[in-house]
C-alpha positions in Angstrom: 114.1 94.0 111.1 111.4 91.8 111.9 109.8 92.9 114.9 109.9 89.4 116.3 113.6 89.1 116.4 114.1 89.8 120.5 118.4 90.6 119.6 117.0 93.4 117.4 114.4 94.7 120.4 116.9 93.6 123.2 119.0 96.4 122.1 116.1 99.0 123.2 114.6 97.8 126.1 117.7 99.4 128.7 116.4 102.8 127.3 113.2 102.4 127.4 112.7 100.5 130.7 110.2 102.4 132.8 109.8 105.0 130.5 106.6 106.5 129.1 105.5 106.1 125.5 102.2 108.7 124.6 100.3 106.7 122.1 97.4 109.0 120.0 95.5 106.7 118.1 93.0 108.3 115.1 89.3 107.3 115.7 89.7 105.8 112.3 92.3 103.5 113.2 90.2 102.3 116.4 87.8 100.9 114.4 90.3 99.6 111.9 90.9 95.6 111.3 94.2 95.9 112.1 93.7 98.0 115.3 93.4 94.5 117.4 97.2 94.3 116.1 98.4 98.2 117.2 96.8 96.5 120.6 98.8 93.2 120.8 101.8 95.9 120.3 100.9 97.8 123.4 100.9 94.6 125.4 104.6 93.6 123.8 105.6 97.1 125.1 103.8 96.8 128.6 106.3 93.6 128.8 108.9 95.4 128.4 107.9 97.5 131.6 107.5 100.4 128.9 105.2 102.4 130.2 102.0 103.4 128.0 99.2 106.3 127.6 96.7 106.1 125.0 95.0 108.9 123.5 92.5 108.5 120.7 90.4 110.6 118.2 86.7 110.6 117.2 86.8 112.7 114.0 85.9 109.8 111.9 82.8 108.5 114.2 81.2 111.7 115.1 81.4 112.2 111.3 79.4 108.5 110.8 77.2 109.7 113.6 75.7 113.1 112.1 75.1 111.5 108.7 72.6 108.7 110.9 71.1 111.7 112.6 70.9 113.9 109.6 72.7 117.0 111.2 76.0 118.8 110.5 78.9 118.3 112.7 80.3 121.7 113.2 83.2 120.7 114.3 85.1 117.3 113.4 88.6 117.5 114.7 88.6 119.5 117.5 90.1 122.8 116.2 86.8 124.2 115.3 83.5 125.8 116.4 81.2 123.3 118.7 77.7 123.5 119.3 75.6 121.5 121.4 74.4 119.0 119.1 78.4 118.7 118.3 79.0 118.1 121.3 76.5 115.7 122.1 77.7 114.0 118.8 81.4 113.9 120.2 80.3 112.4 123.5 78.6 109.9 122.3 81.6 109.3 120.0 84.4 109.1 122.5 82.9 107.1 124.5 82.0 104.3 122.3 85.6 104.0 121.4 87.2 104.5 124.8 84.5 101.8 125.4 86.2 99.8 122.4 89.7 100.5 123.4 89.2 98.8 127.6 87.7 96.0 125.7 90.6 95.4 123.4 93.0 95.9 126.6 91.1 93.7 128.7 91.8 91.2 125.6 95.1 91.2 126.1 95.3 90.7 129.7 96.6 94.7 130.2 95.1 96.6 133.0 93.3 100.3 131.9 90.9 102.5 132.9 89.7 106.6 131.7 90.3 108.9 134.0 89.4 112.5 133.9 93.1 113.9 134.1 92.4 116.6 131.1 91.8 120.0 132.8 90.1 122.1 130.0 88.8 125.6 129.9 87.2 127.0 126.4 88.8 128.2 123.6 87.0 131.3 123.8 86.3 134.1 120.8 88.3 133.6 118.4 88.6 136.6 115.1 85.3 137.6 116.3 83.4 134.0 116.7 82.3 131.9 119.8 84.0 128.7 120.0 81.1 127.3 122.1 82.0 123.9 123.4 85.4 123.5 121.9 88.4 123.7 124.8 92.1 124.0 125.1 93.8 121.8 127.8 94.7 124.3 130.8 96.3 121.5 133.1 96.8 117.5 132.8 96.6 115.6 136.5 100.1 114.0 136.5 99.8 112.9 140.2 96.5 111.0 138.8 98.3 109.3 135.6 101.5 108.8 137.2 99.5 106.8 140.2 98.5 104.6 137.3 101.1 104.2 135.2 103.0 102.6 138.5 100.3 100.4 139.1 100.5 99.1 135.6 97.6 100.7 134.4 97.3 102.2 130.7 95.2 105.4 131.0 93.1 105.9 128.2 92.6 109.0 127.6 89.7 110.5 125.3 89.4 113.7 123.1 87.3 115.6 125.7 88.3 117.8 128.9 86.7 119.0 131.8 86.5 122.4 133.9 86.3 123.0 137.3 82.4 123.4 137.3 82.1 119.8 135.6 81.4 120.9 131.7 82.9 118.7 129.2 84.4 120.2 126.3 85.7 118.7 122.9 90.0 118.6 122.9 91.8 118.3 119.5 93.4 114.5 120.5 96.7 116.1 119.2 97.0 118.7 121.7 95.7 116.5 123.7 98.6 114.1 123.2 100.8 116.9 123.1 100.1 118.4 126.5 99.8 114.5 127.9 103.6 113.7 126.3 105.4 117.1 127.9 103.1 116.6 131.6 104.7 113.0 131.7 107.7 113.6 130.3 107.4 111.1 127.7 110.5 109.9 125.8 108.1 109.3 122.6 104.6 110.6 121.2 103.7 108.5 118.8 100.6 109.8 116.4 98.8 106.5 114.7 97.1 108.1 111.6 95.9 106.6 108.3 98.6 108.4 106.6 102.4 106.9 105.7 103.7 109.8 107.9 104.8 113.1 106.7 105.2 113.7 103.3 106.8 116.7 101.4 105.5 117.0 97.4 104.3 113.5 97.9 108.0 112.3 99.1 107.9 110.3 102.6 110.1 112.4 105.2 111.7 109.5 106.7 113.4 111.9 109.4 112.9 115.7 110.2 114.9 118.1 112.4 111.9 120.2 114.5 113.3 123.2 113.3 113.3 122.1 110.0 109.6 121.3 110.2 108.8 124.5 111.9 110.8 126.1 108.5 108.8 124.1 106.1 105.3 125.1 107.8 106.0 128.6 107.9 107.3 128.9 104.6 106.3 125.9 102.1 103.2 124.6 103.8 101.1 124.2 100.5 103.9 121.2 99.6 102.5 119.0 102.5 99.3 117.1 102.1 96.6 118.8 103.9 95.3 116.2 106.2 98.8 115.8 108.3 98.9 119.5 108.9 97.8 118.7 112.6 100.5 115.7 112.5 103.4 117.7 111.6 102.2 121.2 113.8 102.0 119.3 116.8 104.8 117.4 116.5 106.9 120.0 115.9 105.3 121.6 119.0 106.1 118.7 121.1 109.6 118.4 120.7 109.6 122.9 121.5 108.5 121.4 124.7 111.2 119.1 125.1 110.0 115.9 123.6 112.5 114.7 122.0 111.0 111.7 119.5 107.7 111.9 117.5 106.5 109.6 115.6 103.7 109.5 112.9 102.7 106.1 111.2 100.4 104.8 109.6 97.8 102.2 111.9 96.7 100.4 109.3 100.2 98.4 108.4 100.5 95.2 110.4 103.5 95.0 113.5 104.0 99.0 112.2 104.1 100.3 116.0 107.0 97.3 117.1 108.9 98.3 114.1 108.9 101.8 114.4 110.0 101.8 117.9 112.4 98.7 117.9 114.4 99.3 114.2 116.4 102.1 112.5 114.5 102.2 109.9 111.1 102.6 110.9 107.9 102.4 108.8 106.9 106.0 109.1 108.3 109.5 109.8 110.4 110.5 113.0 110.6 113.9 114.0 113.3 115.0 116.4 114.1 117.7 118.9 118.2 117.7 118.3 120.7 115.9 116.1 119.7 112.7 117.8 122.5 111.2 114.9 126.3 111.5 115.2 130.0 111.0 113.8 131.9 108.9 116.4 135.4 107.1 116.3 134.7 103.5 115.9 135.5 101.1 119.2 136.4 97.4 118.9 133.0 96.4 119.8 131.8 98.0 116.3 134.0 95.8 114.4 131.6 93.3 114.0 128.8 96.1 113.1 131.4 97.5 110.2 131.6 94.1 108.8 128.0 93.5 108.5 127.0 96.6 107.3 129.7 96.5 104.4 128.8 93.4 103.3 126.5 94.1 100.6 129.2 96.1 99.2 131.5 94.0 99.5 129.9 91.5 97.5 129.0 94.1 94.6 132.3 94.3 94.4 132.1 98.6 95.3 134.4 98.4 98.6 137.7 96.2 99.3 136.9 93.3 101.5 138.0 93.3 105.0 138.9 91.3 108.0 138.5 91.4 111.5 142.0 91.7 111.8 142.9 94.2 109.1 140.5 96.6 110.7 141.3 96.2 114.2 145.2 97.2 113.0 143.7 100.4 112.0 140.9 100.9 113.9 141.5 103.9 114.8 141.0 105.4 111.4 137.8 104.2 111.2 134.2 106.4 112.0 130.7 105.3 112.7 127.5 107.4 111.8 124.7 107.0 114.4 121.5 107.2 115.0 120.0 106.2 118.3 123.5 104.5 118.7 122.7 101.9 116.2 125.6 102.2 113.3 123.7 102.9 109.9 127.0 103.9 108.3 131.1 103.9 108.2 134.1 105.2 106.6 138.2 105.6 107.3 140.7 108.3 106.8 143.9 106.3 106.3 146.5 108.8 106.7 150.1 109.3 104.8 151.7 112.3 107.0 155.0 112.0 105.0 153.2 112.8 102.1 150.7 115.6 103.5 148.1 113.1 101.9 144.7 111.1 103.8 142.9 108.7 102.1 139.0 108.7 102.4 138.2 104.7 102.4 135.4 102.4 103.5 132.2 104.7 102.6 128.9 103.1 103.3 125.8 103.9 103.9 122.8 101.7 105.0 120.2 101.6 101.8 117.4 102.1 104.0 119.6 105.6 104.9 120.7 106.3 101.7 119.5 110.1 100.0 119.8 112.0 103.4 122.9 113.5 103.1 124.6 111.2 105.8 127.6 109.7 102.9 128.1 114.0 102.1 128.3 114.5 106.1 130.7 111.9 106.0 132.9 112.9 103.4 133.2 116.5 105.2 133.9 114.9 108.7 136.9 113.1 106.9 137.9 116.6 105.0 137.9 118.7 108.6 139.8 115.9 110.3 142.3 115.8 107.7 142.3 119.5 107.8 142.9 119.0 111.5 146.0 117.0 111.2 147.6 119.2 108.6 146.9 117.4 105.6 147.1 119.3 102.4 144.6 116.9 100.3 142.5 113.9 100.6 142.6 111.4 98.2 139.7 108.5 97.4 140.0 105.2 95.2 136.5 104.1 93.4 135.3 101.4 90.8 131.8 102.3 90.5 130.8 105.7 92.5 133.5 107.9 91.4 130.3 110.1 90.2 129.2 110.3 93.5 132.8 111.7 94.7 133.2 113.9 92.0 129.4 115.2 91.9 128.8 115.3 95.7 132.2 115.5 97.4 133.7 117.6 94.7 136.7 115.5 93.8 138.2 115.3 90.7 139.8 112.9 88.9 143.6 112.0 89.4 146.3 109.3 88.6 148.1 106.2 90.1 150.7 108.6 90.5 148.7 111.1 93.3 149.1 107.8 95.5 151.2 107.7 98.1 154.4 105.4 97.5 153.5 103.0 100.2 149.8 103.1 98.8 150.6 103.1 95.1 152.1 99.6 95.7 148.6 98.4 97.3 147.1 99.6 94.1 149.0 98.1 91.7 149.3 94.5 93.1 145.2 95.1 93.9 144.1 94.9 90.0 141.2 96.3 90.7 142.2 99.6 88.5 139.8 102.0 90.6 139.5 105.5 89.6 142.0 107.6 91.6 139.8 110.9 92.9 141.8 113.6 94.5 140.6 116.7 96.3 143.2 119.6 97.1 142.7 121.9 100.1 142.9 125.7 99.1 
């Protein structure tokens, strides 16, 4: 979907209306070409009455900085020890871009303005070291953000905190963002990094249950590249707090923010707090979706072609797979009672979907509903993936003759000659 195309966004905005979007943007992205873009993004949201924080990093600049001055930044990203000259390093840092990013608002005709809503206190002694000037957010002002989020005002908020006796200390942006999202109770953190998004054994994650996450850091860390580590912790530590939709993308695609937020698909990874994707019995409003999303197969000559009509007169055999409620996939269970026999028709699955599991989830949705209505076995007709049935779904391969009467007429007047796959419940 092209970002552009307002029926594809039109479709978001009811759920997003006055809702609040955290935005953490890496200091290398800030100073990125295409950052003026990720800007011109905010102010499409802000149209939309979507509400918008923006947090950003400095690991990148107070890095540039120490090599001018000739010292060694002991501390980069905000998880480590600081020292003074740190410090001063990350000052002068932060607010350079925070300088940067009012500038770019002001551009685009959006209101903002850095307040000093990050209550921090320090990180302490940690295994036996002084953490010095590095802090851990104790408290975010909500009354302070919220009074500008209703005037239409984008905080911007920097990777620093501040205690009760006015020292500043240097705040991993993540947490920051983190702490910022679960305050407000944002409907999305969004973490704009100069990585793709997640990736396990250099494979894009296109989506990941939390608790999934949470399994693979514990237990196959070493298969993630090491500089999303902070990505994918805090992430999955949002949605523990109750955030239910991270993002991570990468800043440095053009339109990568509009099209992560406003299409299925998305450009980067999404990390959920539940199974934000479901079966559901299709409605007569979907027709039109099952159409269009067949189509492709249709014309590849894999699935029968079918009419408005043909599947409103048995549209209530027909199931839609979700996600967000948008339809990224279909299929039917016919059914045959006389003959203790369903038929498993109309499989698709969105490319952009495909190799997540959703066509297998699909297959055993129609298996327990059969099951359900005391059908002894399902049966499936196929030209081209009856590999997929036999290898995945674990049907094997039958004749013209395991058809239904009624059914076996369809077949034989079709010509199509598909491959007859049957699966037997024990």
């Amino acid at each position: 979907m092209k970002p552009t195309d307002l029926r594809g966004i039109l479709q978001y905005i009811p759920r997003f209306r006055e809702k609040t979007f955290v935005i953490s943007v890496d200091g290398a992205i800030v100073t990125d070409e295409n950052f003026a873009n990720i800007l011109m993004d905010v102010a499409v949201l802000r149209s939309l009455s979507i509400r918008v924080v923006l947090v950003h990093g400095a690991a990148a600049q107070i890095q540039h900085l120490a090599a001018e001055c000739g010292v060694t930044a002991s501390n980069l990203d905000g998880a480590g020890v600081t020292d003074a000259e740190t410090l001063k390093l990350a000052l002068t840092a932060a607010n350079r871009l925070t300088h940067e990013i009012l500038e770019g608002l002001a551009t685009n005709d959006l209101r903002a303005a850095c307040p000093n809503a990050i209550v921090a206190y320090p990180m302490g002694i940690l295994h036996g070291v002084d953490q010095l000037f590095t802090g851990k957010v104790e408290r975010v002002d909500t009354e302070l953000l919220q009074t500008l989020l209703q005037q239409g005002i984008i905080p911007v908020i920097p990777p620093l905190g501040f205690d009760g006796e006015g020292r500043t200390y240097r705040v991993n942006s993540d947490s920051v963002a983190v702490a910022l999202a679960d305050a407000l109770k944002a409907v999305k953190l969004i973490f704009i990094t100069t990585c793709e998004g997640l990736a396990r054994q250099g494979q894009l994650l296109r989506q990941v249950l939390a608790s999934d996450l949470d399994l693979l850091l514990a237990l196959h860390k070493d298969e993630l590249a090491p500089e999303t580590f902070s990505k994918a912790t805090h992430a999955a530590a949002a949605c523990r707090l109750g955030v239910q939709r991270v993002h991570i993308i990468n800043g440095r695609l053009d339109e990568a923010l509009l099209t992560e937020v406003f299409s299925n698909e998305g450009v980067g990874t999404l990390v959920y707090a539940n199974e934000y994707q479901q079966v559901r019995r299709a409605m007569k409003k979907d027709i039109p979706s099952i159409l269009k999303l067949i189509q492709p197969s249709v014309e590849a000559e894999e699935i029968v072609k079918r009419t408005r009509s043909s599947v409103a007169q048995s549209l209530g055999d027909y199931f839609i797979f979700e996600i967000d409620k948008n339809p990224v996939a279909c299929v039917a269970l016919h059914t045959y009672p006389d003959a203790g026999k369903g038929e498993l028709a109309c499989l698709y699955v969105r490319p952009s979907h495909e190799n997540q599991g959703i066509g297998r989830k699909l297959i055993q949705y129609v298996e327990n509903r059969a099951r359900e209505l005391g059908l002894r076995e399902v049966i499936t007709l196929s030209t081209q993936a009856f590999t997929y049935f036999q290898s995945k779904g674990g049907f094997v391969e039958g004749t013209p003759d395991d058809l239904p009467p009624g059914r076996r007429a369809a077949y034989d007047q079709s010509g199509r000659k598909s491959k007859v796959l049957v699966k037997k419940f024990k």
